[in-house]
C-alpha positions as CSV (number, residue, x, y, z in Angstrom):
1,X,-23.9,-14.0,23.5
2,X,-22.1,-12.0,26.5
3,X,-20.1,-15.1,26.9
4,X,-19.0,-16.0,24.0
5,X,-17.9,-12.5,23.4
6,X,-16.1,-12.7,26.8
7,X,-14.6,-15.7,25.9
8,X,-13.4,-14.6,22.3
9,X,-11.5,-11.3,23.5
10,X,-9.8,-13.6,26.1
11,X,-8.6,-15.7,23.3
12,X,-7.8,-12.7,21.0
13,X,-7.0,-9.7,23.7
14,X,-3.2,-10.8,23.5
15,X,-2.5,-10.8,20.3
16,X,-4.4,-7.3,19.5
17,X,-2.4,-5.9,22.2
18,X,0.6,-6.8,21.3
19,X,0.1,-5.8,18.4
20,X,-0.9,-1.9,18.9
21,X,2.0,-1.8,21.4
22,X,4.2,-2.5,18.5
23,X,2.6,0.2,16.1
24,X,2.8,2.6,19.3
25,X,6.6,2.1,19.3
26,X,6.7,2.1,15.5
27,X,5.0,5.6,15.4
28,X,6.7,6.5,18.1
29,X,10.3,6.2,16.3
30,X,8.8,7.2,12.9
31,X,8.3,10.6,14.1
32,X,11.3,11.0,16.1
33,X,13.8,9.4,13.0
34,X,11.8,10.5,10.1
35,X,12.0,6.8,8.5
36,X,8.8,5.2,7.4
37,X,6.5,3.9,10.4
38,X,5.8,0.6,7.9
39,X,9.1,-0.5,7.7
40,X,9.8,0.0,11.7
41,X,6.0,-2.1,12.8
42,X,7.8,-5.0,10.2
43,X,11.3,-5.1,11.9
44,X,9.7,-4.9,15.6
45,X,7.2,-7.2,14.5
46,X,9.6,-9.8,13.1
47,X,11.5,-9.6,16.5
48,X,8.3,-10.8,18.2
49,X,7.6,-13.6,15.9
50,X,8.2,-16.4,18.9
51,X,5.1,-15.3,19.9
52,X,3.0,-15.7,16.9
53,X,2.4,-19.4,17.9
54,X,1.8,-18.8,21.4
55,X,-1.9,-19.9,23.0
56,X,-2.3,-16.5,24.4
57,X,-1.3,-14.5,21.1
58,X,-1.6,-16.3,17.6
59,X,-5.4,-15.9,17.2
60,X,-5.2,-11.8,18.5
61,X,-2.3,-11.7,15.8
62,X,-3.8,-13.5,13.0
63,X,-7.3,-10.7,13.9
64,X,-5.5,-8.1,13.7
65,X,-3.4,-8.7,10.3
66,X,-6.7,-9.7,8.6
67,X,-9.7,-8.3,10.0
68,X,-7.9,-4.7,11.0
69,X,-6.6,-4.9,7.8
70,X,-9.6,-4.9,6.0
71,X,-10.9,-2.3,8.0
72,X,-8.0,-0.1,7.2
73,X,-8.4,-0.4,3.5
74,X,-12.3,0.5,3.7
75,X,-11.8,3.8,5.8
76,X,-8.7,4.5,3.1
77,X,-12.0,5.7,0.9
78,X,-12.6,9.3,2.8
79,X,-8.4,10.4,1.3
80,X,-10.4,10.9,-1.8
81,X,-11.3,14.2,-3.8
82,X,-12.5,14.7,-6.8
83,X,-10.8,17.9,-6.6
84,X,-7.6,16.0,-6.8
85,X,-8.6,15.3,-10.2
86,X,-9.5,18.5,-11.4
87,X,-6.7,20.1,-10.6
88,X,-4.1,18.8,-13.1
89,X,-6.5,18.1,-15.6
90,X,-8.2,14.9,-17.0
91,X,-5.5,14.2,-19.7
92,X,-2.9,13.9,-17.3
93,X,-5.2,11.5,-15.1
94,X,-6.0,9.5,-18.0
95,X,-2.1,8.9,-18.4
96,X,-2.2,7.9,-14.5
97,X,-4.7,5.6,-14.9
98,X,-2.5,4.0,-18.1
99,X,0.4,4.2,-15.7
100,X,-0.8,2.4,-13.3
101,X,-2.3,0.0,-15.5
102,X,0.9,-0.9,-17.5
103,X,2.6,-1.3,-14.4
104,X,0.1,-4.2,-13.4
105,X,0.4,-5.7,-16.5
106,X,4.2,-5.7,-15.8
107,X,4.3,-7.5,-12.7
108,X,2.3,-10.4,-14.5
109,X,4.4,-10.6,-17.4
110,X,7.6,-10.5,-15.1
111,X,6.0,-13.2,-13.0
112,X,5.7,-15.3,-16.3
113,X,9.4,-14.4,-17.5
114,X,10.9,-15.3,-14.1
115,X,9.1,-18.2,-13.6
116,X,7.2,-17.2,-10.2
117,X,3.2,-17.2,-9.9
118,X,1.2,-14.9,-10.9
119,X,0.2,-14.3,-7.7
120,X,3.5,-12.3,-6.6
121,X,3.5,-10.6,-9.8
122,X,0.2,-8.7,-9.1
123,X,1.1,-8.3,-5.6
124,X,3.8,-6.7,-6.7
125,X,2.7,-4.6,-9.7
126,X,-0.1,-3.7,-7.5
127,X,1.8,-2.4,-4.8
128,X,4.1,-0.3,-7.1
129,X,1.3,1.0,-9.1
130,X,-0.8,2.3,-6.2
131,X,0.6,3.2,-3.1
132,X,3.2,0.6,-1.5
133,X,2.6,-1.3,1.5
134,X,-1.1,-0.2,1.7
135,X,-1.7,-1.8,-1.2
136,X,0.2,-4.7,-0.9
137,X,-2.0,-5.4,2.6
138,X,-5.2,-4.7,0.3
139,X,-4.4,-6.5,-2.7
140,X,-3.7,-9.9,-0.7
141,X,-7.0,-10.0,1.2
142,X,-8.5,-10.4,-2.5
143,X,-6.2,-13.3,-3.5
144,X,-6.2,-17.1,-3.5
145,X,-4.8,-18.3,0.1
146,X,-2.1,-20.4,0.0
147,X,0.9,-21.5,2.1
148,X,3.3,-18.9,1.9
149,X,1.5,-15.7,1.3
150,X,2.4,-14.2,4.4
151,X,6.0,-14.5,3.5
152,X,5.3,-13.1,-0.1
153,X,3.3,-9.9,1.6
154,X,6.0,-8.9,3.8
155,X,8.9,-9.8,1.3
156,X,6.8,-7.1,-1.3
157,X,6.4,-4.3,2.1
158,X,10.0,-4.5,2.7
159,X,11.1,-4.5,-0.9
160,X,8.7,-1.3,-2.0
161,X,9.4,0.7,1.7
162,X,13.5,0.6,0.5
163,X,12.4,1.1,-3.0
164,X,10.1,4.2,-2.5
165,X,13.2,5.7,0.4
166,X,15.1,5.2,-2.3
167,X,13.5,7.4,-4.8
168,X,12.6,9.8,-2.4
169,X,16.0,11.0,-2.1
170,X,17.1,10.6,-5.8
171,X,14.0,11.2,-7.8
172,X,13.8,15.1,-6.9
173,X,17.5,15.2,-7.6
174,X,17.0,13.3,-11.0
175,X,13.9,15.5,-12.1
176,X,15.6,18.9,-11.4
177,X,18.8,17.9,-12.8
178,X,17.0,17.2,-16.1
179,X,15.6,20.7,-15.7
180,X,11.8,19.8,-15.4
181,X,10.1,22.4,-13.8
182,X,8.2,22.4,-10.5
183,X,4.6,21.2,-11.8
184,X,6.5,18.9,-13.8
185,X,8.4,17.1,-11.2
186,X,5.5,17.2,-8.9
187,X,3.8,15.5,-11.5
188,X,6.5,12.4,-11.3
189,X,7.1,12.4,-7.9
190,X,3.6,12.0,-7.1
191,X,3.2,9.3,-10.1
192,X,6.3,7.1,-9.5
193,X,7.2,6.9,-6.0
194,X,5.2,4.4,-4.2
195,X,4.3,5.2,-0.5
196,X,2.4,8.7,0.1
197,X,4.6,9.8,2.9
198,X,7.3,9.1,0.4
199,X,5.6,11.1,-2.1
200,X,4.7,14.0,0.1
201,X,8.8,14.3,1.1
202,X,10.3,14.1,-2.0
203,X,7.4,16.5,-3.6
204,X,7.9,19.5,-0.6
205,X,12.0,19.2,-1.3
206,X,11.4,20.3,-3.6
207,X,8.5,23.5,-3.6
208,X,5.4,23.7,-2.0
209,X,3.6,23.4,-5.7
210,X,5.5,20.4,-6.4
211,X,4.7,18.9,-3.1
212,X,0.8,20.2,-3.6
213,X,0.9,18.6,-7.3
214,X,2.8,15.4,-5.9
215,X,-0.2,14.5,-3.6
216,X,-3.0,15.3,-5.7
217,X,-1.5,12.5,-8.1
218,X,-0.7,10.2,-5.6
219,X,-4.0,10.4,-4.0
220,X,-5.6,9.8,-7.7
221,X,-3.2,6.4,-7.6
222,X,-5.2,5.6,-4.5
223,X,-8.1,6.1,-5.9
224,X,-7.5,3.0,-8.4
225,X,-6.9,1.0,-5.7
226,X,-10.6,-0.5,-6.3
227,X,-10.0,-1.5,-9.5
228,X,-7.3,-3.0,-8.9
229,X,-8.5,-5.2,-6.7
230,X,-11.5,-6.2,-9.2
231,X,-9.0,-6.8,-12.0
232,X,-6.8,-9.3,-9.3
233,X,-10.0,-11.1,-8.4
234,X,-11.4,-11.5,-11.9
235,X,-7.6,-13.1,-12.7
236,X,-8.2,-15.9,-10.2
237,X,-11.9,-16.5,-10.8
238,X,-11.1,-19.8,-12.5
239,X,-8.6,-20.5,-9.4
240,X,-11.0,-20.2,-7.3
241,X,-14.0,-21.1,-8.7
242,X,-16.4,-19.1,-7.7
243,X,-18.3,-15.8,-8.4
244,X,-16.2,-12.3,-8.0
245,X,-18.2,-10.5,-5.2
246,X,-17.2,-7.1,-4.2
247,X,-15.7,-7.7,-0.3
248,X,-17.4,-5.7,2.5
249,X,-14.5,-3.5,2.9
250,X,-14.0,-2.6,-1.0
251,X,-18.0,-1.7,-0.2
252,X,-16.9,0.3,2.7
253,X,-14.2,2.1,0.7
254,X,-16.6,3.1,-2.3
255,X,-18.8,4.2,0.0
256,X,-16.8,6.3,2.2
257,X,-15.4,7.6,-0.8
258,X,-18.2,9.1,-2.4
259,X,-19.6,9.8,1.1
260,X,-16.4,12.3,1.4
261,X,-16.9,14.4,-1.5
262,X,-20.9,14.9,-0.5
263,X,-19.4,17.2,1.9
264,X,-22.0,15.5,4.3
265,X,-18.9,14.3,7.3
266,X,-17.4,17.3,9.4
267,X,-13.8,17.8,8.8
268,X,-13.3,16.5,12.3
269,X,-15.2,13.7,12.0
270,X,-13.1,12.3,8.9
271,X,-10.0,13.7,10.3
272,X,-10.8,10.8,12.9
273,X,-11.6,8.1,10.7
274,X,-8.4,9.0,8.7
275,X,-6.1,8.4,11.6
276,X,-8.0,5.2,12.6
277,X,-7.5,4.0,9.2
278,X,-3.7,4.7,9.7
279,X,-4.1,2.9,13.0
280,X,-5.6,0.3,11.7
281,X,-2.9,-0.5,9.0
282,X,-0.1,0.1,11.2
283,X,-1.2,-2.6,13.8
284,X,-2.1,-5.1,11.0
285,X,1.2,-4.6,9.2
286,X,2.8,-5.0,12.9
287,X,0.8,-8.3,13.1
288,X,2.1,-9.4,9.8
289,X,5.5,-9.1,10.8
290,X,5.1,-10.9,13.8
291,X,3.9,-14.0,11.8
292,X,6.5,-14.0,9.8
293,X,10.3,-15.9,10.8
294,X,13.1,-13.8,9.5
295,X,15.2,-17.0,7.4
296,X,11.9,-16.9,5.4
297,X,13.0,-13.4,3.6
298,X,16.8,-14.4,3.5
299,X,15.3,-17.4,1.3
300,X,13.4,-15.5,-0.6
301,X,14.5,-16.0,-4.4
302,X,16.7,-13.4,-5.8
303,X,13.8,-13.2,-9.0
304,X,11.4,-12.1,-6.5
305,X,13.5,-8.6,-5.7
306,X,14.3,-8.3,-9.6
307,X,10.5,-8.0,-9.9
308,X,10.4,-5.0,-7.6
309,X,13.1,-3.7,-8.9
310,X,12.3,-3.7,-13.1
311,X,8.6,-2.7,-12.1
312,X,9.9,0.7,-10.2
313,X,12.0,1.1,-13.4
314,X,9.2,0.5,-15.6
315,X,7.2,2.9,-13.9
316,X,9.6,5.4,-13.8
317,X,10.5,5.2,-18.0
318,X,7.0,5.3,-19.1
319,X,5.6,8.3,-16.5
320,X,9.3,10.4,-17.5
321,X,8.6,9.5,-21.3
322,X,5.0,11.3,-21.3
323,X,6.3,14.4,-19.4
324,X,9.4,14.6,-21.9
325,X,7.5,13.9,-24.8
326,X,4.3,14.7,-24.5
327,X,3.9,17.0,-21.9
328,X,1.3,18.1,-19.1
């Protein structure tokens, strides 16, 4: 057994270190330039894609995009509260939860309208319902492989990181010149914008309620990443033929999730295992871009970024509608 545990971190050390040198430098430049560390592990990773082939590096790569991955997604479970759901009441999380719901029901019907698979539409409804690039990472583990995916994974990262900068900046400017109030436009920011540092910007340029309000709803988005999932695996049963099983790391996710409101893990204990799940997606997302060639994205159908594009809209129309019309 020592042996062939030897002999596999040989065959994989390369590749995992590569990797985490990447999210080092990603992290590293994220924190010093304030852009998202997601989109800098993709572009460094890209630049290292000669290697993704190499004897020393493809199967450390192809571990840590996958298996770090999924171990990512299963710690994700202890950035849940229910105290985030309390706080701005159940009828406004019910309307989340429709949000979020009509968003993946987009991405499928824009998948049928364009003509692509129904694959990328979920992907990408997915991503833009729940929380970006961490989403996008989860979402694929549960579909049916197939050449290409890789390609269609980083294509949906890239597309929601610009997207979600995007609306950082304009969002909080498009909210208070409608003259929503501060709850209010927490309320949107944290419902409509996809990734949570994203979310957490735009809310604090806001006020510090706004920026309170914005992550409490975000982090509620999160929480339906689960379901999700289930709904995305139940679509492809037929495909694949086979039962729909809960994977370990949705287990894991459940778990930790209800494990962290028990109160049972000391605050520096999950504080931990929240960075290492950052870690963890960082490194995998930095793997992904490594094993993916550049002229793939510049091929990429022009369909594919309408998607993105018309789902962010989407979401945006139906969450302003219910704050203008309805209200919170």
């Amino acid at each position: 057994m020592l042996t062939s545990f030897k002999s596999r971190w040989e065959s994989h050390s390369g590749g995992i270190f590569l990797a985490c040198v990447i999210a080092a430098s990603a992290t590293f430049l994220s924190e010093h330039y304030g852009a998202p560390v997601m989109l800098f592990a993709l572009l460094i990773g890209m630049a290292f894609n000669f290697l993704s082939t190499h004897e020393s590096c493809a199967k450390g790569i192809e571990f840590s995009a996958k298996t770090l991955l999924r171990f990512g997604v299963g710690l994700l479970g202890l950035r849940l509260s229910i105290g985030d759901v309390e706080s701005i009441g159940f009828t406004a999380v019910a309307a989340v939860v429709g949000f979020t719901l009509a968003t993946l029901a987009c991405g499928a019907l824009l998948s049928f309208i364009f003509g692509r698979r129904m694959a990328f539409g979920l992907l990408a409804g997915g991503s833009v319902a729940i929380c970006g690039a961490s989403a996008a990472l989860a979402i694929t583990s549960v579909l049916p492989q197939r050449a290409g995916r890789d390609q269609d994974v980083l294509f949906v990262v890239i597309g929601v990181t610009a997207l979600s900068t995007i609306a950082m900046i304009a969002y909080p400017v498009l909210f208070q010149g409608l003259g929503l109030s501060d709850l209010e436009s927490g309320f949107l920011i944290g419902a409509t914008i996809h990734d949570v540092a994203q979310v957490v910007g735009a809310g604090y340029s806001i006020s510090d309620e706004a920026g309170v309000i914005a992550t409490f709803v975000k982090m509620l988005r999160v929480a339906l990443l689960p379901v999700v999932m289930i709904i995305v695996m139940l679509s492809f049963r037929g495909a694949q033929n086979q039962k729909v099983t809960l994977p370990w790391f949705l287990v894991m996710f459940i778990a930790l999730a209800v494990l962290a409101n028990t109160g049972l893990i000391p605050q520096a204990v999950s504080e931990l295992i929240k960075e290492a799940s950052r870690w963890f997606l960082v490194i995998a997302i930095s793997a992904l871009g490594m094993k993916t060639n550049l002229a793939t994205i510049v091929g990429v159908k022009p369909s594919y970024g309408a998607i993105l594009v018309i789902e962010t809209l989407f979401l945006l129309g139906i969450a302003l509608g219910y704050v203008m019309w309805i209200g919170l």
